[in-house]
VEXMIKOL-481346 format. One record per residue: residue in one letter; x, y, z of N, C-alpha, C in turn. Coordinates in steps of 0.001 Angstrom, whole numbers, plus 500000, padded with zeros to 6 digits. Example, Ala and Ser with C-alpha at 12.3 -4.5 7.8 and 13.67 -1.06 7.14 Angstrom:
<atoms>
A513190494310507800512300495500507800513200496700507800;S512850497750507080513670498940507140512900500030507870;
</atoms>
This chain:
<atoms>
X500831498801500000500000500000500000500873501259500000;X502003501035500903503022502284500501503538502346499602;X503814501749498747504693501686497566503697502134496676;X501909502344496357501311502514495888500666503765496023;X501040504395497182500741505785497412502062506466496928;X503353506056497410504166506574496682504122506738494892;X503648505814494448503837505908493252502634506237492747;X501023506941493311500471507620493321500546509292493235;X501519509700494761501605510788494526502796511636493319;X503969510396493166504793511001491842504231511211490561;X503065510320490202502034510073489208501780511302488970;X501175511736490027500218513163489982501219514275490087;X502403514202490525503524515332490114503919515384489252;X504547514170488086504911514410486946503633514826486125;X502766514133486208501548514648485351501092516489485097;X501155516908486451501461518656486521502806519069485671;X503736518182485927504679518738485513504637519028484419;X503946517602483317503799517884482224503001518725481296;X501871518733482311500222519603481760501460521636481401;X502190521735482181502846522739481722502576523284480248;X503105522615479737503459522461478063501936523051477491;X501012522753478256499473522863477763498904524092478188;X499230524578479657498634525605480754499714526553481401;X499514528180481605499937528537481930499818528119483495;X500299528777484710499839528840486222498450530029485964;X497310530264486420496818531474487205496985531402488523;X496429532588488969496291532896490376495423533314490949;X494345532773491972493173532739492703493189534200493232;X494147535214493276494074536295493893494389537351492632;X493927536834491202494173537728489459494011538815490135;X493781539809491044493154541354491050494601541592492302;X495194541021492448496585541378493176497826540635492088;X497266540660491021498537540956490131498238541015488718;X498062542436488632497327542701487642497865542848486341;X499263543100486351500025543050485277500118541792484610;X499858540551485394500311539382484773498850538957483844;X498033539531484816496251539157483851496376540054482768;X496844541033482812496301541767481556497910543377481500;X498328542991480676499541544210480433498756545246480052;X497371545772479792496436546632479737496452547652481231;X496481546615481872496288547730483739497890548337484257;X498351547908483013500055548938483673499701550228484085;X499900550525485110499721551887485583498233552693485465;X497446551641485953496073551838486588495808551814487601;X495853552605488288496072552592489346495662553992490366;X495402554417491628495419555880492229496940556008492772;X498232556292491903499121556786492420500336557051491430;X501490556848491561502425557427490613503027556282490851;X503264555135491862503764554094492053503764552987492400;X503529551615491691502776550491492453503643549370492521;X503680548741493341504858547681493628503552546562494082;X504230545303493639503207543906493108503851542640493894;X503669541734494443504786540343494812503416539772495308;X503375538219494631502076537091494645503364535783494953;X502417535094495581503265533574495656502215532993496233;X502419531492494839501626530737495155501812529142495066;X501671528560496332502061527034497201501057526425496361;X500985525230495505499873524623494968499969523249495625;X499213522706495967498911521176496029500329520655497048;X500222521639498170500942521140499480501471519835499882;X500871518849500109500875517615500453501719517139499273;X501437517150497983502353516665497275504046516261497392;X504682515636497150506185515506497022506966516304496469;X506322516712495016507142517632494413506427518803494121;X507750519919493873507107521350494022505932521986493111;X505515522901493358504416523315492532504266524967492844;X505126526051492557505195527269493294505539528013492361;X504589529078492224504550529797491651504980531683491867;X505649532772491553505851533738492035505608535027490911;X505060535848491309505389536945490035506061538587490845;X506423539125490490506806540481491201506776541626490055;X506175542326490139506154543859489400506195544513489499;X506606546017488976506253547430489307505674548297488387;X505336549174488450504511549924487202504449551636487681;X505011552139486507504210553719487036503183554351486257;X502381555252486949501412555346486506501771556929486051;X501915557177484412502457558444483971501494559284483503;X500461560212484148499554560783483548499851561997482264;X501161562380481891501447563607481121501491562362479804;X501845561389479988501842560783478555500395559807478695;X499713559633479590498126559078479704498203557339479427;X499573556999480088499585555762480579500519554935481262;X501293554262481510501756553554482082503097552567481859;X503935552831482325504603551863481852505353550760482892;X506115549285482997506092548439484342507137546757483592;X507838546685484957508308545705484697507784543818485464;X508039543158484535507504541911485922508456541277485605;X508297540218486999509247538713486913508421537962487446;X508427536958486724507770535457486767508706534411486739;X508515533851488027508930532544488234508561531867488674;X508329530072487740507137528845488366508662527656488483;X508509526895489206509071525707489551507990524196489511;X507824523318488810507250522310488416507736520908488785;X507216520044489591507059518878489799508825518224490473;X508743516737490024510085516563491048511491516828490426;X511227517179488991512375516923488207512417518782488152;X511591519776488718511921521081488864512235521412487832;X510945521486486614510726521984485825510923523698485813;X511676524341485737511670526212486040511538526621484312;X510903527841485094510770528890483899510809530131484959;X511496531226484186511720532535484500511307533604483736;X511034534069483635510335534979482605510755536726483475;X510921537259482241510966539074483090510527539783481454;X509678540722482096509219541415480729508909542898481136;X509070543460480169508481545069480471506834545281479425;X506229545982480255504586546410479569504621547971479230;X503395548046478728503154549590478203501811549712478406;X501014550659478660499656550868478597499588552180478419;X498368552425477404497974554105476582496376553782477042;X496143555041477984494453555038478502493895556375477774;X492346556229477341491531557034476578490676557552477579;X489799558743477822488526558774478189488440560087479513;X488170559806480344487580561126481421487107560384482570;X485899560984483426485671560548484785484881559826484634;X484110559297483690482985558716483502483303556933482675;X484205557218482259484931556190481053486652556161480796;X486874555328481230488394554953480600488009553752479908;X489578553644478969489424552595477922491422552583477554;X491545551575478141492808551387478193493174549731477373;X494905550146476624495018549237475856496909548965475885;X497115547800476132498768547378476403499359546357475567;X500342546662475583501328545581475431502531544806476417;X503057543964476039504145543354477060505315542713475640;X506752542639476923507569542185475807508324541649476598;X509047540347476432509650539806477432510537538680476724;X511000537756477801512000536805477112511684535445478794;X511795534230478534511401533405478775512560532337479150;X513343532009480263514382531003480138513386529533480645;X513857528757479988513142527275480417514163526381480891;X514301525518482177515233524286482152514576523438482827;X515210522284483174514555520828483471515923520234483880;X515857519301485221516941518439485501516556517200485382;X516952516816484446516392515437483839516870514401484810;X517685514199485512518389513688486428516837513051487989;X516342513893487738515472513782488618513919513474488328;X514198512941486815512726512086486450512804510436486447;X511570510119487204511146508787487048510716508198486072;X511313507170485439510973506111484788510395504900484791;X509447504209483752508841503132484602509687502281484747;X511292502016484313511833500827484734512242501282485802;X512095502091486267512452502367487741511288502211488965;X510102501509488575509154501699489248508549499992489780;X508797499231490637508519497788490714506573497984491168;X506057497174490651505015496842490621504292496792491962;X504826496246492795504584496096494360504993497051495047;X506288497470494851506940497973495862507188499594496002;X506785500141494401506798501530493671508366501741493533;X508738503214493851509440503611493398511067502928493794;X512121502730493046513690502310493776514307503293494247;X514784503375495358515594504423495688517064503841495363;X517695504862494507519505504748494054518956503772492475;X517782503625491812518251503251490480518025504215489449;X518511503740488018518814504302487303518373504129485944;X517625504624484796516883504261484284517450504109482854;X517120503008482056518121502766480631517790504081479715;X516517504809479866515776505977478908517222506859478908;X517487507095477711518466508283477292517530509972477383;X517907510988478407517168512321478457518080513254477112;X517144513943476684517311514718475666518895515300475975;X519689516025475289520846516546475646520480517557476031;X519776518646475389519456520327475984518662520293477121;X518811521187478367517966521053479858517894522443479767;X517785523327478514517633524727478973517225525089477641;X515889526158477738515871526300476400515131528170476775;X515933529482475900515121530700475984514670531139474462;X513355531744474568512491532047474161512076533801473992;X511751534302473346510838535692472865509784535420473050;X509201536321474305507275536131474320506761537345474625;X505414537460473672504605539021473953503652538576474210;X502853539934474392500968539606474603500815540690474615;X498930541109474519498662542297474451497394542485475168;X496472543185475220495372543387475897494729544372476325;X493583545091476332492506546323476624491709545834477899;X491515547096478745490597547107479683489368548627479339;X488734548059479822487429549351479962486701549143480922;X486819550841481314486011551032482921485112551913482666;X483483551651482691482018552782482501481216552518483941;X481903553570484719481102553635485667481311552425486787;X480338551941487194480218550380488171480745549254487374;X480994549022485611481707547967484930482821547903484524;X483583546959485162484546546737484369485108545428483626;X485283545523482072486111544057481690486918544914480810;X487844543501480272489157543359479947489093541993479255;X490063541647477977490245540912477520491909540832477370;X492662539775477227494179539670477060494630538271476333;X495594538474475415496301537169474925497480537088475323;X497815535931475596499416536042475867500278535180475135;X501501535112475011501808534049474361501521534194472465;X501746535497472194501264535855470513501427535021470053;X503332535034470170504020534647468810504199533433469287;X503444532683469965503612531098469994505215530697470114;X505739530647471230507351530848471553507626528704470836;X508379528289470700509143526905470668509674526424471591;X508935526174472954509621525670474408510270524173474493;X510898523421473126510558521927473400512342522325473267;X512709520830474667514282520896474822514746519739473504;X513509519144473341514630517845472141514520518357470790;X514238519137470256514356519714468721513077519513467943;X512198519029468429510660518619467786509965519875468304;X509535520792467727508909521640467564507633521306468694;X507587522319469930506383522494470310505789523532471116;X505455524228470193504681525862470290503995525998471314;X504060526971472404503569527323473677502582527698473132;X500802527378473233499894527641472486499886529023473284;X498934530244472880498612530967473183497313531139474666;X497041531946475250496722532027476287495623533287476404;X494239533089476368493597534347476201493117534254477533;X492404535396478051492040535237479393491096536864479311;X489850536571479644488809537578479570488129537742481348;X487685539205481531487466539595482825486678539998482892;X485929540052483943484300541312483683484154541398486179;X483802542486485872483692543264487591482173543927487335;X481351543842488371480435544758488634480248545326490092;X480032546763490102480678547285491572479009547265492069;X478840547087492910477203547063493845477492547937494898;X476914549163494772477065549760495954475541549631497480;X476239549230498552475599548732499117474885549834500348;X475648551519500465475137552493501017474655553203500352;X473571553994501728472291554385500819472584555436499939;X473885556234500432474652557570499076475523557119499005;X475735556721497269476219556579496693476915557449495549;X478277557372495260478748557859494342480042557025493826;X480070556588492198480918556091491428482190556258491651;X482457557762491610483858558394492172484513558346493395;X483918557550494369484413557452495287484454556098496024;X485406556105497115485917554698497346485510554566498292;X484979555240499291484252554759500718483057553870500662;X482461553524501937481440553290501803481665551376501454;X480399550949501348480145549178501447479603548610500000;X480345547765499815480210547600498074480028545667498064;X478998545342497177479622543656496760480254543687495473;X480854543240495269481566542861493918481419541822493546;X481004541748492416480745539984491614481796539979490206;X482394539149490391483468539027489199484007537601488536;X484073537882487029484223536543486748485562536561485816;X486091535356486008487891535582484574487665534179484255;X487440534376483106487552533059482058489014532791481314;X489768531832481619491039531825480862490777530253479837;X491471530191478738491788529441477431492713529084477081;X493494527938477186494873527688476518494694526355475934;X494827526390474193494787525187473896493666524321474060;X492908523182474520492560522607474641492001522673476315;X492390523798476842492601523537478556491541524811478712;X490715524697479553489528526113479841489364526243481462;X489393527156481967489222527335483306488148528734483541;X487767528723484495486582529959484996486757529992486477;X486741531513487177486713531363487908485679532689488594;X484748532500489021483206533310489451483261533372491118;X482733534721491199482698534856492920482033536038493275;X482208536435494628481963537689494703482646537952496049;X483057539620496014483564540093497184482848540974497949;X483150541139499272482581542248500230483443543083500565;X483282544743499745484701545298500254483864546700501302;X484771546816502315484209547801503343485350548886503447;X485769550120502990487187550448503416488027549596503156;X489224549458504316490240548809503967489934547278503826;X488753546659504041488810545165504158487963544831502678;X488658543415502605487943542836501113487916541215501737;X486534540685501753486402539185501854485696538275500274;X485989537651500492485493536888499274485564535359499151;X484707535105498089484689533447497859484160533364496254;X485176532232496195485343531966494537485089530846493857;X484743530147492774484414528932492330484840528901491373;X485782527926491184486615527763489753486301526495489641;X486260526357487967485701524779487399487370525139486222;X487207523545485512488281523485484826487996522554484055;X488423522357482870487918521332481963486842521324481219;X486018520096481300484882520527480605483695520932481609;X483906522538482544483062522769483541483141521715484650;X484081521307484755483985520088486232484579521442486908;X484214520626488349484859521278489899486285521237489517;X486953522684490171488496522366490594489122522897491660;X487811524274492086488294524469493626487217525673494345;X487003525783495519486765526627496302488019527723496742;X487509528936496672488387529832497099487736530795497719;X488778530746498843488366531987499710489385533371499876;X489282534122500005489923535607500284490009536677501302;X490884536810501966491044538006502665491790539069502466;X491536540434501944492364541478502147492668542461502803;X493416543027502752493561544331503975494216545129503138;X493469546998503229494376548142502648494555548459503886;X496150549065504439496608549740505144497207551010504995;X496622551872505820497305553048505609496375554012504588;X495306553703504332494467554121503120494274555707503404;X494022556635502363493565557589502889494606559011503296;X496077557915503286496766559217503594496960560132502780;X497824561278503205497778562419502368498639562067500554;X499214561743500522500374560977499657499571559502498853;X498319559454498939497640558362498671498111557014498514;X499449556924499933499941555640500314498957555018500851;X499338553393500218498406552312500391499421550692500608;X498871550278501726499972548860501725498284547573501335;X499048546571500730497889545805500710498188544578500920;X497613543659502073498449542207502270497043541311501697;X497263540106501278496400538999500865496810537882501365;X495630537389501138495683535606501782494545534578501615;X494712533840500198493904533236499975494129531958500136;X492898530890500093493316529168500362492078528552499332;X492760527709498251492170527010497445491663525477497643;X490377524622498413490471523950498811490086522756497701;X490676522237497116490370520998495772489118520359495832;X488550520785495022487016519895495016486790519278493829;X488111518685493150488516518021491994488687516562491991;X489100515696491219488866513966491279490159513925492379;X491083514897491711492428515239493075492046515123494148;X491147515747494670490650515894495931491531516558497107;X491151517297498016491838518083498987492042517189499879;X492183515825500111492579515122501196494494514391500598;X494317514570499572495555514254498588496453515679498418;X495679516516498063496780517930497628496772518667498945;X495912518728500213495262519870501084495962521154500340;X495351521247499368494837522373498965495623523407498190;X495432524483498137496402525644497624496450526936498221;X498071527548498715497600528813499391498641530235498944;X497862531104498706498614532232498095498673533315498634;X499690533920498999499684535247499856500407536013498690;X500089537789499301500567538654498397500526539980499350;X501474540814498723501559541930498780501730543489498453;X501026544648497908501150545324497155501372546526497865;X501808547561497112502208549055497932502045549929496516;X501410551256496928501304552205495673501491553701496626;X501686554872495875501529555632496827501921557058495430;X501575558280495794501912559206495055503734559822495232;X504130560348494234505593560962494420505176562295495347;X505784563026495751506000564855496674505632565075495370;X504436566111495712504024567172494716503550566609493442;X503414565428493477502498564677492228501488565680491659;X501738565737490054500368566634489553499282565821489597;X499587564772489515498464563619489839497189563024490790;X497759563874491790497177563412492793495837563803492906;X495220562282493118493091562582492898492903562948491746;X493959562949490754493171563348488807492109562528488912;X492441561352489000490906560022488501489780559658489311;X490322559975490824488997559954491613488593559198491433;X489835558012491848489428556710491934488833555566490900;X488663556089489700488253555563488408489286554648487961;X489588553260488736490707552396487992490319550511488845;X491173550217487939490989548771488104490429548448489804;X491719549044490525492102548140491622490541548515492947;X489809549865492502488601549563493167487397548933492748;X487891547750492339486838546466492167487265545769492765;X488237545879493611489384544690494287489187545389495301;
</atoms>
């Protein structure tokens, strides 16, 4: 029975490892890293400066890793009416530590006034891939009874290349009217060639569509402003290849606090998880329209996986924005941007 859970749970690590090739990572907390959903929200934001860092633990219990990280910054340049920001992305995959690194710079050009923005980006980046082949299982390495050998060695010859870099863009528009907001994004244009043995195999492309509706829940109300008790219902549909995910919820934001709960399906509409959310703005309000923002979400598997096998998935984050001394900026938008739907 041990030898069968062992060779259960490597099953289900290499198998992630491999689904790679098919799926990007998302992240249960998309509205705390907004650059990576959509290079459209570069420098959307209430301030002149926004600093981004997400990390996310997948499928805990597992043996091998599954962790995901992104970090960004972005400024928000109102004399040229948009934005410009750098990210780094880095995922680590299964036991043989599949990595990819990625760092890219974005652009965003916004249209419109107090009533309507309509913003539209690009991203440009470069992609390193490696793999330690050294550390994949083979089935002649796997006895029937007993699972996996510890100290053998498998006759399979691994490809010679364990590193392979890449050119990758994407592009994408957001629009904000009032209480709505969506966004659409592709990533992955030019279909990069990620394969280490020389057989051609094109990182399919990656679209991923958004939609927010703000509910204001006090009895005066106004669009332009951020006080006050709101629900938020929001949905992000992502597409890669053959692979479809959704993820629908709604939040309760009061001031500085944001709670929420989320339902993501995957596949063909099957279950893949419950999610819950907590946020906190700190510091809101000051004169300098400094803002700290911590997160903490937990994804509990309600998939054939099941959360008694993975317990689950958990992602914390942290963001900071704030105006420069003497910003001409300061209160131009009156609050008219992505991050108060979040």
């Amino acid at each position: 029975m041990r030898g069968r859970s062992v060779y259960i749970t490597m099953l289900l690590t290499m198998m992630a490892c491999l689904s790679v090739k098919a799926q990007d990572h998302i992240y249960s907390q998309f509205f705390n890293s907004p650059i990576y959903l959509n290079p459209s929200l570069t420098g959307q934001f209430e301030g002149d400066i926004r600093l981004n860092l997400i990390y996310r633990n997948q499928w805990t219990s597992l043996s091998g890793d599954l962790s995901y990280i992104t970090a960004s910054a972005d400024l928000n340049i109102s004399k040229f009416a948009g934005g410009v920001g750098l990210m780094f992305t880095r995922s680590s995959e299964g036991t043989a530590f599949l990595v990819k690194n990625n760092a890219a710079a974005t652009y965003s050009y916004s249209v419109g006034g107090d009533g309507f923005v309509a913003s539209f980006g690009i991203q440009a980046g470069f992609t390193n891939r490696q793999i330690d082949w050294s550390k994949l299982v083979f089935s002649d390495q796997i006895d029937q009874r007993l699972g996996y050998i510890p100290g053998s060695v498998s006759a399979a010859q691994p490809p010679d290349q364990a590193t392979k870099m890449f050119f990758d863009a994407a592009g994408g528009t957001n629009i904000v009217f009032r209480n709505l907001m969506v966004g659409a994004a592709v990533h992955h244009i030019n279909q990069p060639d990620e394969s280490f043995s020389g057989t051609v195999a094109k990182l399919p492309m990656r679209i991923t569509a958004n939609a927010s509706y703000k509910i204001p829940l006090s009895a005066y109300y106004d669009y332009n402003q951020d006080d006050g008790a709101y629900l938020i219902p929001s949905v992000v549909y992502y597409k890669q290849a053959s692979s479809t995910s959704m993820s629908a919820g709604a939040q309760f934001k009061y001031k500085g606090l944001n709670t929420g709960i989320w339902y993501r399906s995957a596949g063909q509409g099957g279950p893949d998880a419950i999610v819950v959310s907590l946020i906190f703005d700190l510091f809101k309000g000051s004169r300098n329209g400094e803002k700290l923002r911590l997160g903490l979400s937990h994804d509990a598997t309600t998939s054939k996986i099941n959360y008694t096998n993975t317990s689950g998935t958990t992602e914390a984050s942290i963001g900071y924005e704030k105006y420069f001394p003497n910003s001409s900026g300061y209160n131009k938008f009156n609050g008219l941007r992505c991050y108060d739907f979040y």
